[in-house]
TORKOL-4160 file (C-alpha; in steps of 0.2 Angstrom, whole numbers, padded with zeros to 4 digits, m for minus):
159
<pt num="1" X="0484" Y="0622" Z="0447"/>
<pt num="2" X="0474" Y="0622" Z="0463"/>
<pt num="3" X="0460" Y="0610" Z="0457"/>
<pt num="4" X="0478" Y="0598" Z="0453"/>
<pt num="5" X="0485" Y="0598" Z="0467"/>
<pt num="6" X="0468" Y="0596" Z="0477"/>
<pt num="7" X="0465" Y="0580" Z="0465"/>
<pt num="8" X="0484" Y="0572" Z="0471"/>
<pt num="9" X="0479" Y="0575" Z="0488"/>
<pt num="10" X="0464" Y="0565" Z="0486"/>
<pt num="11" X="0469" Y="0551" Z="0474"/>
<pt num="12" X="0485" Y="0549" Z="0486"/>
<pt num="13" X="0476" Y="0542" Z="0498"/>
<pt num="14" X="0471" Y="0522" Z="0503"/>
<pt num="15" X="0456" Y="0523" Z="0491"/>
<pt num="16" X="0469" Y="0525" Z="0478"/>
<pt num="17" X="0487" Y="0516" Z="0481"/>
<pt num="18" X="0489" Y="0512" Z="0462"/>
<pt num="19" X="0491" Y="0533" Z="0461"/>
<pt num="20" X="0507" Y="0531" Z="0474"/>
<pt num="21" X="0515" Y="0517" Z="0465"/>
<pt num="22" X="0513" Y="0528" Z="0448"/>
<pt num="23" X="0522" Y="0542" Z="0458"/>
<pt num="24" X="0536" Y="0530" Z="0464"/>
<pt num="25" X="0537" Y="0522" Z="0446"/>
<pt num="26" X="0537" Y="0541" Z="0438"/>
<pt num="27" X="0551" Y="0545" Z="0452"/>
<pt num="28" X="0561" Y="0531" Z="0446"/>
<pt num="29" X="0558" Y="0534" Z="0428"/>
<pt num="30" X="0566" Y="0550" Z="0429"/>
<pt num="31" X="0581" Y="0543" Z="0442"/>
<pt num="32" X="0585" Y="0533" Z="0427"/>
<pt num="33" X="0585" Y="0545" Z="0413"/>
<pt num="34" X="0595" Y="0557" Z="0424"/>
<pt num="35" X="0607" Y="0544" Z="0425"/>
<pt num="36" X="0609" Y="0539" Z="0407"/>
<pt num="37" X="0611" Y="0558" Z="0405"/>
<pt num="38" X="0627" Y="0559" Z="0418"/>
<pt num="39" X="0633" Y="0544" Z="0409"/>
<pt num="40" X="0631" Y="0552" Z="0392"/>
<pt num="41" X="0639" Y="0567" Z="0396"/>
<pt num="42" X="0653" Y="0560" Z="0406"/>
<pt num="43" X="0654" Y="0549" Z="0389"/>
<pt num="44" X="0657" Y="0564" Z="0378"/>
<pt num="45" X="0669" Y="0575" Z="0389"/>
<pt num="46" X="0680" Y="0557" Z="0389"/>
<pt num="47" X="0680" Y="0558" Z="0371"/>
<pt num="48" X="0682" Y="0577" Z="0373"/>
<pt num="49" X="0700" Y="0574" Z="0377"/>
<pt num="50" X="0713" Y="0574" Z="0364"/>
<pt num="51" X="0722" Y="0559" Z="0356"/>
<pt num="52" X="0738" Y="0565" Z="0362"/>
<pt num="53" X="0734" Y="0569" Z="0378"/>
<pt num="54" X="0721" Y="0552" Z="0382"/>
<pt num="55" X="0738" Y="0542" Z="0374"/>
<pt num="56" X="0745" Y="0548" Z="0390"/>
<pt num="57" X="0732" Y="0542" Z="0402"/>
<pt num="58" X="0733" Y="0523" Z="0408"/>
<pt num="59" X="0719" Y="0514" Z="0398"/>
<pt num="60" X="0705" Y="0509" Z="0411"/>
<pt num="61" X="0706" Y="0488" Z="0415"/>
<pt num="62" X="0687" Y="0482" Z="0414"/>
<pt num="63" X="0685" Y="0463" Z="0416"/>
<pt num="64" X="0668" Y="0457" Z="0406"/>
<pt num="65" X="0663" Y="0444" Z="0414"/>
<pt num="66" X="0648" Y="0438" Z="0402"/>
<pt num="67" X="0642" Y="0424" Z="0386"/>
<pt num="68" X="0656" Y="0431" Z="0379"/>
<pt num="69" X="0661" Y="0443" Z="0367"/>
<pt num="70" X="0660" Y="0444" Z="0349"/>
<pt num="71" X="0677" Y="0450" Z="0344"/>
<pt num="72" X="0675" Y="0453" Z="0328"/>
<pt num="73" X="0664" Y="0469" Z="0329"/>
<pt num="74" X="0675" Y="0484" Z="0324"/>
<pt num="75" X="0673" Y="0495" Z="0339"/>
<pt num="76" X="0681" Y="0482" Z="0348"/>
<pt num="77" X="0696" Y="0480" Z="0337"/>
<pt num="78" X="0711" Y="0486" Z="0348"/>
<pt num="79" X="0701" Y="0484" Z="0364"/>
<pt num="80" X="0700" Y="0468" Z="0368"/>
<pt num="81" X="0717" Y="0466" Z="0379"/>
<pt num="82" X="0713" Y="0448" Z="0385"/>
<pt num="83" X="0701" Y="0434" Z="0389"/>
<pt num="84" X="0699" Y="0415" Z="0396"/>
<pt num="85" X="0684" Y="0402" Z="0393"/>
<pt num="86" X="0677" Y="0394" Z="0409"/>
<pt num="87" X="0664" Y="0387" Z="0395"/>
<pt num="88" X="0671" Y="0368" Z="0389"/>
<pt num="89" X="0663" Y="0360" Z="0375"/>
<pt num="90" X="0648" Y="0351" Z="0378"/>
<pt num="91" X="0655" Y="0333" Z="0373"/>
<pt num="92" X="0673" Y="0339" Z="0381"/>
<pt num="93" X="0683" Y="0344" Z="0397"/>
<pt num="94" X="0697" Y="0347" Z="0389"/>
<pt num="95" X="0692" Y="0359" Z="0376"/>
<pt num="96" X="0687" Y="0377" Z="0380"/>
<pt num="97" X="0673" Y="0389" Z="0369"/>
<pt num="98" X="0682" Y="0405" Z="0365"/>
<pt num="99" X="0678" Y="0420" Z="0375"/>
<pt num="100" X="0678" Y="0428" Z="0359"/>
<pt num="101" X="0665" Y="0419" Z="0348"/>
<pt num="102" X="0649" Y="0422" Z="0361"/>
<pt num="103" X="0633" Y="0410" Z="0366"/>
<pt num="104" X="0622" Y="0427" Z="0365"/>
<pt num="105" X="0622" Y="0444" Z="0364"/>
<pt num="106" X="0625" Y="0450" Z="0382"/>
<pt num="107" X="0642" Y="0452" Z="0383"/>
<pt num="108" X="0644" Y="0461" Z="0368"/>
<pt num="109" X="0630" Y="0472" Z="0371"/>
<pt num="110" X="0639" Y="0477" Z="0389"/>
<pt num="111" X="0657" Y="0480" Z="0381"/>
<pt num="112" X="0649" Y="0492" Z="0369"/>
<pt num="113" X="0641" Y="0500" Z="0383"/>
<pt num="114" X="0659" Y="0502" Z="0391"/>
<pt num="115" X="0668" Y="0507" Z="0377"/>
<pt num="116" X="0655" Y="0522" Z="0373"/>
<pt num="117" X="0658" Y="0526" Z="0391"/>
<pt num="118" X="0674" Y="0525" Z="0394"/>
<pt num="119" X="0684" Y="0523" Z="0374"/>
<pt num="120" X="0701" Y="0523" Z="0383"/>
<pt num="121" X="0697" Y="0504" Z="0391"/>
<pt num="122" X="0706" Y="0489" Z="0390"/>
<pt num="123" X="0696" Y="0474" Z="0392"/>
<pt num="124" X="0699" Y="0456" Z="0396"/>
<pt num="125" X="0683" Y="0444" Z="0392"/>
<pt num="126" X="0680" Y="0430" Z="0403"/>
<pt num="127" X="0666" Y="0418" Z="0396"/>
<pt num="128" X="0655" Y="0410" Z="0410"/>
<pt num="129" X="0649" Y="0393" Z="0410"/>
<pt num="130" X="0632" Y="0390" Z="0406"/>
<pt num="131" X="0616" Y="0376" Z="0406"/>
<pt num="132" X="0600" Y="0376" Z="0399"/>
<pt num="133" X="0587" Y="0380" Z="0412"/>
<pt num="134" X="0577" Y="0363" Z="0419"/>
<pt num="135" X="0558" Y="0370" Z="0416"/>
<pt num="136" X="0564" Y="0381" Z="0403"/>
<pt num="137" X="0574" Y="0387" Z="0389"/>
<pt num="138" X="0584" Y="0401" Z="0398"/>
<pt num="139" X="0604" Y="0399" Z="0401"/>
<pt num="140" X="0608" Y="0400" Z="0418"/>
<pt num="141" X="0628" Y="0402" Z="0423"/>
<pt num="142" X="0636" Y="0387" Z="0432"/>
<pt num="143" X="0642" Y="0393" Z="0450"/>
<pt num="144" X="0656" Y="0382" Z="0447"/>
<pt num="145" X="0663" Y="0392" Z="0431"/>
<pt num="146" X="0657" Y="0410" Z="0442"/>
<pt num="147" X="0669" Y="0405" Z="0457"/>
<pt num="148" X="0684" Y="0402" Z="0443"/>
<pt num="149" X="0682" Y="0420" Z="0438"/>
<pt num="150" X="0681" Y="0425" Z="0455"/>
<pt num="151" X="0697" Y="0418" Z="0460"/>
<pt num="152" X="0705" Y="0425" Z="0445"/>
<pt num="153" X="0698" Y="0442" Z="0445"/>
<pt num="154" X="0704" Y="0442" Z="0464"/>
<pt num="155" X="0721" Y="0439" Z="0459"/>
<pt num="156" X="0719" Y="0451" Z="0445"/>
<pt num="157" X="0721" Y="0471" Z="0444"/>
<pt num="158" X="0706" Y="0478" Z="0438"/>
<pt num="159" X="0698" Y="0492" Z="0438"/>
């Protein structure tokens, strides 16, 4: 223990300043995992309640504001309240891509992540805009399509 503690000491030092980022990234490791662990258990005590009892409770409002989600997934069946496209057709300005056939997998993974978290939620999918990237193949979200959904999610009651 002693020879250990002498050893950190001397490795965290200006001769070795790899050894204090490790410490940092270890520190930051475990914030993360202690995290994921409050939001787990917060997770099961939610599902904890009873059916007749959560029936009571006012479903949570979560706008997704995403790529979209896939809405035919069955644990999304009942908990998709709403959605709007801000995505038109690439030949079209009249015609919208549903909110609920996605252009990836994001917004679907993060509404599964909600509805773990919170399975009493009511969500309402907003499909953002997007373009291939100039130098790459990455999508990028138009500013335009985000500053619709802000509007609306202004005049909107979420949670």
């Amino acid at each position: 223990m002693r020879q250990t503690s002498r050893t950190m000491k001397s490795a965290n030092n200006s001769k070795f300043p790899y050894f204090q980022a490790f410490l940092i990234d270890a520190y930051l490791s475990f914030r993360e995992v202690e995290w994921i662990d409050l939001v787990k258990r917060f997770s099961n005590f939610m599902g904890s309640i009873p059916r007749g009892r959560r029936d009571k409770i006012a479903p949570v409002k979560i706008a997704i504001i995403d790529d979209g989600v896939d809405a035919s997934l069955e644990f999304l069946l009942g908990k998709i309240a709403g959605g709007k496209s801000f995505c038109p057709y690439a030949s079209s300005s009249d015609l919208m891509n549903a909110y609920y056939v996605p252009s990836g997998q994001h917004g679907t993974m993060m509404a599964d992540l909600i509805c773990k978290i919170c399975p009493s939620c009511r969500l309402y999918v907003a499909r953002l805009d997007e373009r291939q990237g100039r130098s790459d193949s990455t999508r990028h979200i138009t500013i335009d399509s985000a500053a619709e959904v802000c509007m609306l999610t202004e005049r909107s009651k979420f949670n």
